[in-house]
C-alpha positions in Angstrom: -57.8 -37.1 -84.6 -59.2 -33.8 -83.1 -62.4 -32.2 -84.4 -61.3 -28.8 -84.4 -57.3 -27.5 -85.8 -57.6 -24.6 -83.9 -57.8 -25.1 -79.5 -60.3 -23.9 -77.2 -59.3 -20.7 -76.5 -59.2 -19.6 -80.4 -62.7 -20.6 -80.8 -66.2 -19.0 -79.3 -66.6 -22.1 -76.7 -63.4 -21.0 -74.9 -64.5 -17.4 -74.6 -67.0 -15.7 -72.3 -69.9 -13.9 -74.8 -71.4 -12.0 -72.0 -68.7 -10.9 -69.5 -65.6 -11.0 -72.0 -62.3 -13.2 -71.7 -61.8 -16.5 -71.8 -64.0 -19.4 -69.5 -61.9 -22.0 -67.6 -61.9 -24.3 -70.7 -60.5 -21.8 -72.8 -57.6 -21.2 -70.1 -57.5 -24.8 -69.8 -56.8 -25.0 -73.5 -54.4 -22.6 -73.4 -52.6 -24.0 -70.5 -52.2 -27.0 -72.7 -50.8 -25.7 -76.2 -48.3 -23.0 -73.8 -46.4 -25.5 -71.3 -45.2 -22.8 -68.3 -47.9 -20.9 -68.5 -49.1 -19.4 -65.8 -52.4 -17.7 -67.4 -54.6 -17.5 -64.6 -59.1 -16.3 -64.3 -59.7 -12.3 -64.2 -59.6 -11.0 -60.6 -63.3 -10.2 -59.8 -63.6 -10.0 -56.3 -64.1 -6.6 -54.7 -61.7 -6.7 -52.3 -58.1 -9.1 -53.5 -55.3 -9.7 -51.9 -52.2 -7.8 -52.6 -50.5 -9.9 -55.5 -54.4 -9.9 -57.4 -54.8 -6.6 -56.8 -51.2 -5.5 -58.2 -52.4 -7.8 -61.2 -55.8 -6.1 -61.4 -54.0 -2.7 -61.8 -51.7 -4.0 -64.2 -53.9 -5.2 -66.1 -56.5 -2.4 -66.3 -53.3 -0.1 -67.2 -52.5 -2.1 -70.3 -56.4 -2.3 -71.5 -56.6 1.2 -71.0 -53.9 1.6 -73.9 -55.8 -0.8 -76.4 -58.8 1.6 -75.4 -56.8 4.2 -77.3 -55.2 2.2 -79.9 -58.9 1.3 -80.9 -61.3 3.6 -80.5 -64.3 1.6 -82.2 -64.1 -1.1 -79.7 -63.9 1.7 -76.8 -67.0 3.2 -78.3 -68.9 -0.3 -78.4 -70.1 -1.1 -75.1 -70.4 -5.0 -76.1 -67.3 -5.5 -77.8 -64.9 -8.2 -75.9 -62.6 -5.3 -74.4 -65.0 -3.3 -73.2 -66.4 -6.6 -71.3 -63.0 -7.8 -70.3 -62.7 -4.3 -68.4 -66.3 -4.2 -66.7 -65.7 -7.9 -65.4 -61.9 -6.7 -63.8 -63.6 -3.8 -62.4 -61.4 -1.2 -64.3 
């Protein structure tokens, strides 16, 4: 029987504190309870291909709107959004 009811990627050892997101166990453990999917690490590097970068821009386009649909996390320079966004360069 597991230890924890709730996976990986739920909990704060599947999630980066510092840079925001999930860590590859988290993704891992997503991977596992989502058969198919195809969740993949944030696109970091300064200069990605054209698929990475298409996904950079896609996703900095959609955290832009949850900067607006919450405004305290937008203000809070350590909250998880504001993290996820510095670590995909947006």
């Amino acid at each position: 029987m597991a230890k924890y009811k709730t996976p990986a990627w739920q909990r704060a050892e599947g999630k980066n504190k510092k840079s925001g997101g999930l860590n590859p166990k988290g993704i891992a453990s997503y991977r596992r309870e989502n058969p198919g999917s195809k969740l993949a690490m944030a696109v970091t590097e300064k200069d990605p291909g054209p698929k990475r970068s298409a996904r950079r821009k896609s996703y900095c386009a959609r955290s832009a709107g949850q900067m607006k649909m919450f405004p305290e996390a937008a203000a809070n320079p350590k909250s998880r959004l504001r993290l996820a966004r510095k670590k995909w360069r947006c």
